[in-house]
C-alpha positions as CSV (number, residue, x, y, z in Angstrom):
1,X,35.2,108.7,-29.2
2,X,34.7,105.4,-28.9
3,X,34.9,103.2,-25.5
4,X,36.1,99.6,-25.0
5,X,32.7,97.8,-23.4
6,X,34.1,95.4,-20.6
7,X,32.2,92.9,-18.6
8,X,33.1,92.4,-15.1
9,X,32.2,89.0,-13.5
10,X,30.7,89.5,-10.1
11,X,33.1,88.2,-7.1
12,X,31.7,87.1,-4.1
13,X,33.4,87.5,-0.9
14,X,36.2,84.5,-1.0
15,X,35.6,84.4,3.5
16,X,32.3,83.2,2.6
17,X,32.6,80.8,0.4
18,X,33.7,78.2,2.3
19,X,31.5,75.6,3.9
20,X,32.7,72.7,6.2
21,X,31.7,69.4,6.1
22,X,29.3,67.6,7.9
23,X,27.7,64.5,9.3
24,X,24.9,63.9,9.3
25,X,24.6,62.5,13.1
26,X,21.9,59.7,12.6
27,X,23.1,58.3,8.8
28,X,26.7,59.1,9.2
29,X,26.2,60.5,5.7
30,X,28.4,63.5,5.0
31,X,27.2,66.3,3.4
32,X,27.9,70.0,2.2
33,X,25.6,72.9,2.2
34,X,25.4,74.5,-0.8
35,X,24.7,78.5,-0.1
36,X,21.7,80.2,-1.4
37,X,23.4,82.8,-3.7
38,X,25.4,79.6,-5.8
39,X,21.6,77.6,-6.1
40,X,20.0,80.8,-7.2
41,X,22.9,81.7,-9.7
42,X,22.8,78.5,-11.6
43,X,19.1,78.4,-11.3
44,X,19.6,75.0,-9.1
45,X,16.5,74.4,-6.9
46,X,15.2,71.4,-4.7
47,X,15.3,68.0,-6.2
48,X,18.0,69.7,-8.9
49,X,20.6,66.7,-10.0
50,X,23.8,67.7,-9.2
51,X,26.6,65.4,-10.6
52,X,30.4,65.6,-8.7
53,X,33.5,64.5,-10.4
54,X,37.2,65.2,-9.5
55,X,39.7,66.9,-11.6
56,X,43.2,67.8,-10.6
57,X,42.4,67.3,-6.8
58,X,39.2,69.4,-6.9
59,X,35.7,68.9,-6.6
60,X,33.5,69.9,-10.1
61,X,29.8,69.9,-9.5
62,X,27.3,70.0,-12.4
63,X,23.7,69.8,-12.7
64,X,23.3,66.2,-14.2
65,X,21.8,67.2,-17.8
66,X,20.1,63.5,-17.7
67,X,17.6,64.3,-15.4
């Protein structure tokens, strides 16, 4: 008998994906904070590149392949 071999993408809880964000009080920079689980996934680590652009009225963020 044979079986149909399915991959199931992982899910992470959708409560904990979202992050506020902030200001940085001294710069008045704002900022995000990326969690741990999303930097480890995509192998993203200090000093990592990351490149934003904006399709449809959402934020896309890459790791900048010129760096």
């Amino acid at each position: 008998m044979k079986r149909k071999k399915t991959i199931q993408r992982m899910k992470k809880n959708s409560e904990n994906n979202i992050q506020p964000i902030q200001v940085d009080p001294i710069s008045g920079e704002y900022y995000l904070v990326i969690p741990e689980w999303i930097a480890n996934e995509l192998s993203w680590y200090e000093d990592t590149g990351i490149k934003f652009s904006v399709e449809c009225g959402e934020v896309i963020l890459s790791e900048n392949e010129n760096d």
